[in-house]
C-alpha positions in Angstrom: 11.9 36.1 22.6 9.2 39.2 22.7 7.4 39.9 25.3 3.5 39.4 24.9 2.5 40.2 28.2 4.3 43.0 30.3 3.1 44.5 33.9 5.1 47.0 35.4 3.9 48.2 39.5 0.5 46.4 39.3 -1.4 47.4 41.9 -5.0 46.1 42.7 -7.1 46.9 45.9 -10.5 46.1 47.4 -12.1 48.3 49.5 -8.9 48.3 51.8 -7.5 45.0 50.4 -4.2 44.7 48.4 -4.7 42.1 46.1 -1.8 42.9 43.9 1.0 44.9 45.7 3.2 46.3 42.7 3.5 43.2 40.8 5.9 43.4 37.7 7.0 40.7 35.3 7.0 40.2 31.2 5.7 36.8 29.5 7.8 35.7 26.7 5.6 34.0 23.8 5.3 30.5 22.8 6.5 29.8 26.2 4.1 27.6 29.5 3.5 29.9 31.9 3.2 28.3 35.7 1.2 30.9 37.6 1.7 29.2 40.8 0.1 30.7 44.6 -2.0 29.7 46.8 -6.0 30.3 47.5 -6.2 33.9 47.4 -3.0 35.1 46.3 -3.9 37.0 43.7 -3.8 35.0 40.7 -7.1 34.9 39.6 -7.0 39.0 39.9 -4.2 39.2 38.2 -5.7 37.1 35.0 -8.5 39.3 35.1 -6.7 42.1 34.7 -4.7 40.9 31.6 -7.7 39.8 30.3 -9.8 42.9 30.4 -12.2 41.7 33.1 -11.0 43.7 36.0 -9.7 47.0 36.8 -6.1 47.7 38.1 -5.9 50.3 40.6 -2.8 51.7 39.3 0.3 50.4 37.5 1.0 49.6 33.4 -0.3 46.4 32.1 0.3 45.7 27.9 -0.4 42.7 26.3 0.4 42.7 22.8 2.2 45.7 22.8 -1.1 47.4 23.8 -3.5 47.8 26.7 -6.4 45.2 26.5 -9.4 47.1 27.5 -12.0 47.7 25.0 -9.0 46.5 22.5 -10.7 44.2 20.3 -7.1 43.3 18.3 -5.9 42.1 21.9 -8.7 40.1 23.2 -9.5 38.9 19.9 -6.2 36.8 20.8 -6.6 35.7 24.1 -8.6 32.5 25.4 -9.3 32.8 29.3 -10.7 29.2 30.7 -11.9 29.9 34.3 -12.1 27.7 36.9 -16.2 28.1 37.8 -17.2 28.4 33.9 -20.1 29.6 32.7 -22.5 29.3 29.5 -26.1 30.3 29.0 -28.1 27.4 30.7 -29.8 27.1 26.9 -26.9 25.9 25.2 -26.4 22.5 24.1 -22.5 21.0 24.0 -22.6 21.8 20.1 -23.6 25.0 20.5 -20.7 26.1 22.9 -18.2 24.4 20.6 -19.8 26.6 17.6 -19.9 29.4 18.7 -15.9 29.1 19.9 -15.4 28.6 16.2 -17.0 31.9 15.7 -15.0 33.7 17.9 -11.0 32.3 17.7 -10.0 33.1 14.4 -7.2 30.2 14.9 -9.7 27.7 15.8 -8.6 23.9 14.5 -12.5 22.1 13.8 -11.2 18.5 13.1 -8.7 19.0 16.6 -11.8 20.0 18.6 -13.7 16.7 17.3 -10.9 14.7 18.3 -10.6 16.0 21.8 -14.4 15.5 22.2 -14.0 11.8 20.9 -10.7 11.8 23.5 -12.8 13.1 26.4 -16.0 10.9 25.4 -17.9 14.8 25.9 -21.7 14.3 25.0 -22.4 16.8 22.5 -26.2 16.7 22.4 -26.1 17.6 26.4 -27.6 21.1 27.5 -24.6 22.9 29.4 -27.1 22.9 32.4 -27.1 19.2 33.0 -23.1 18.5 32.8 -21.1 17.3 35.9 -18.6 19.4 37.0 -16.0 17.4 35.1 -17.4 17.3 31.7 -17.8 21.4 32.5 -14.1 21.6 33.1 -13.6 18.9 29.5 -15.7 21.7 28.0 -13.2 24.5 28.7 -10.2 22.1 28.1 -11.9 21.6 24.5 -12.6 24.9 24.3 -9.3 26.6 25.6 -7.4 23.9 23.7 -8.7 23.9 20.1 -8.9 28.2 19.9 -5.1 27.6 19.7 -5.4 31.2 20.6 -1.8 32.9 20.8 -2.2 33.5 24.8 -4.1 31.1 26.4 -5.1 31.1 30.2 -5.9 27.8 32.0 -7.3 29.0 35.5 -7.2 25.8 37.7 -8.8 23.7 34.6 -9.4 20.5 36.0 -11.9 20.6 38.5 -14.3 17.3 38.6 -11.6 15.3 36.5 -10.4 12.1 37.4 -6.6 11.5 37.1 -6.8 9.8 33.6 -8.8 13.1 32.0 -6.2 14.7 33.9 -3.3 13.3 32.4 -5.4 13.3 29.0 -5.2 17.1 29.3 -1.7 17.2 30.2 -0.7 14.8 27.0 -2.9 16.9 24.5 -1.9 20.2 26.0 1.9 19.3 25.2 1.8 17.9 22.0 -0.6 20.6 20.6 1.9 23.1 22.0 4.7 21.2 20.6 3.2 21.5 17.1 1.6 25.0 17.4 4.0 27.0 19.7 1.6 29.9 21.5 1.5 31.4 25.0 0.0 29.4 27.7 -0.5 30.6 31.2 -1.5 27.7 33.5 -2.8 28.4 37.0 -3.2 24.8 39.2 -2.8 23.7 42.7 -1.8 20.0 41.4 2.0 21.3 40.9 3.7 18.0 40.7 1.4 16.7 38.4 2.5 19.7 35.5 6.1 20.6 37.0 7.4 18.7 33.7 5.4 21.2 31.7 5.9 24.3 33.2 9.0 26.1 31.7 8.6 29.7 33.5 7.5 29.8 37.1 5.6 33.2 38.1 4.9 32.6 42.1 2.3 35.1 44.1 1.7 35.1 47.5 0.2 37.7 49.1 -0.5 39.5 46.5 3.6 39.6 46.2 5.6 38.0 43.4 8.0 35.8 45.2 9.5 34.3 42.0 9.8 35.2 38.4 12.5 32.5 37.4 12.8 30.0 35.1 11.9 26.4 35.8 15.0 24.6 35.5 16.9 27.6 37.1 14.9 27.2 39.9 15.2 23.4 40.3 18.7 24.1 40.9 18.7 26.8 43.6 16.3 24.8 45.9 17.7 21.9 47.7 17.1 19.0 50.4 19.8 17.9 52.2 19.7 15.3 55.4 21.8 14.0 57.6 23.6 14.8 61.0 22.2 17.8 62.4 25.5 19.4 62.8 26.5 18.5 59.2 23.1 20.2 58.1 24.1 22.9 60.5 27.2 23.8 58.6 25.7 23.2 55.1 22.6 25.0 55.5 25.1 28.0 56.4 25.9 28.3 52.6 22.4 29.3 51.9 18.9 30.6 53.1 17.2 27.9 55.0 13.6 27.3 54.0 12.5 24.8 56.4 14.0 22.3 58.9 12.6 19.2 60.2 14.6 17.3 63.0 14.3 13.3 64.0 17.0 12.8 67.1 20.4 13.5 65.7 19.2 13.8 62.0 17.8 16.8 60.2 16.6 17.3 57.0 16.4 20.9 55.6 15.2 22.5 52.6 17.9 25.5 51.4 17.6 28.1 48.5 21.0 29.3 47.5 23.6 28.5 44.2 24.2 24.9 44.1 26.6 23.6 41.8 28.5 20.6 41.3 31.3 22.1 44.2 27.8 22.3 46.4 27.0 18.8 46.3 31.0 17.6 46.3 30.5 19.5 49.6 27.7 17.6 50.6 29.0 13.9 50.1 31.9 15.4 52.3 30.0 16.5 55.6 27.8 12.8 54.6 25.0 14.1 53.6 22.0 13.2 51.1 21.3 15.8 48.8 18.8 16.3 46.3 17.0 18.6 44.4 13.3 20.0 45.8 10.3 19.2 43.6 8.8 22.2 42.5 5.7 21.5 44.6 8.2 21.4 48.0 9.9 24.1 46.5 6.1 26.5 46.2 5.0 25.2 49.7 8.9 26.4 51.1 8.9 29.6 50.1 4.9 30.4 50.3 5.2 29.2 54.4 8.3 30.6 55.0 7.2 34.3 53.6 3.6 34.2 55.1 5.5 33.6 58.4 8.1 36.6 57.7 5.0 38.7 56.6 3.3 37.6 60.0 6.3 38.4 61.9 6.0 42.2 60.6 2.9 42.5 61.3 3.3 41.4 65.1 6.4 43.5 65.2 4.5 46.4 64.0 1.8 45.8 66.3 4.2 45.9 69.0 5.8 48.7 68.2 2.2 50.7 68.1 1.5 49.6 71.1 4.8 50.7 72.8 
């Protein structure tokens, strides 16, 4: 597959902040996209920056084949649905929805009626007197229906309840399904998309951690419990990620190449293993790198001090 988004030592600072700390990676097209991270880990920055809407302090970003600022053939492509939303306070539900047919050239009218039927979204409403939720069913409709060939979905469903929720989910997959395009999706709520999610992009720190595929990563990322010393000697076959101990049990989290020999090895010593959610698998590697990157930082304290 071609690549429609490529970033090659991104780098983005504020005012003594690294945001983005030479970040490179390539999206492959008609492909979901987790960006996963947590609060202020750069992900929002980064989607800026592919989108024209920020400035990268230094490093090569193309999307397209080109560089997106001022590129009307690029963003003409692109659909960015942001987390805190905004339309002029004047507009009505309609109005929004029109306009969007103005502006993506792929836009699907009778699929945008449906969804608002779906999400029950009151069309006569001005934009200013919306809930959060039906906000965040705007951008869904919105970011959904452009059927634009790189969407971004920046933390979408703020104010939903789990049914819209799932809603979104169901609609997002079989429109994909059906119209194959790029889709970046940025959420906290990791378990409830890890089925959907076929690439996993993971920034903490402003640091990519991962750039992996999804099922590749399922199977380097394990839990195994049992005896402490049986977790003791299995955990030795890989990097432990965390560790939580109950008397003489433990259960562990381990990132290494497990294959069927791995968990063969496993029933062996008597221990359960299975494979980490993607969720346990984010929260591993997150806490266990903020508390490497703390640990530098003391030691480089120390050593300034000395």
């Amino acid at each position: 597959m071609s690549a429609v988004v490529s970033v090659t030592d991104l780098t983005k600072r504020y005012q003594g902040v690294t945001a983005l700390d030479r970040v490179s990676f390539s999206l492959a097209e008609h492909r979901i996209h987790g960006l996963l991270g947590r609060n202020g880990a750069g992900k929002t920055t980064l989607m800026q920056i592919l989108t024209a809407q920020n400035f990268a302090t230094s490093g090569e970003v193309s999307v397209f084949g080109q560089h997106p600022y001022e590129n009307e053939q690029v963003l003409s492509r692109i659909s960015f649905i942001k987390e805190s939303q905004t339309y002029p306070s004047n507009l009505r539900v309609t109005h929004v929805l029109r306009a969007a047919r103005l502006v993506y050239s792929d836009w699907d009218e009778e699929f945008a009626q449906r969804l608002v039927d779906v999400f029950q979204l009151p069309l006569g409403r001005n934009v200013r007197k919306l809930s959060r939720g039906m906000l965040s069913t705007l951008g869904i409709v919105v970011g959904l229906a452009s059927r634009a060939p790189l969407t971004f979905f920046d933390e979408p469903y703020l104010g939903l309840d789990a049914v819209a929720r799932q809603l979104f989910y169901d609609h997002l997959l079989a429109d994909y399904t059906e119209h194959p395009r790029t889709i970046v999706l940025s959420t906290h709520l990791i378990d409830e998309v890890s089925d959907l999610i076929e690439h996993v992009l993971l920034i903490d720190q402003g640091r990519l951690l991962l750039d992996v595929e999804a099922e590749a990563l399922r199977g380097q990322v394990v839990t195994v419990s049992g005896p402490v010393a049986a977790v003791d000697e299995f955990a030795r076959t890989g990097s432990e990620l965390h560790r939580a101990s109950l008397g003489g049990t433990a259960r562990a989290t381990v990132r290494g190449d497990f294959g069927p020999a791995a968990h063969d090895r496993a029933r062996s010593l008597g221990l359960d293993l299975e494979a980490s959610s993607l969720q346990d698998i984010v929260v591993r590697l997150t806490t266990s790198h903020n508390g490497r990157a703390a640990g530098s930082a003391a030691a480089a304290d120390k050593e300034a001090v000395r």
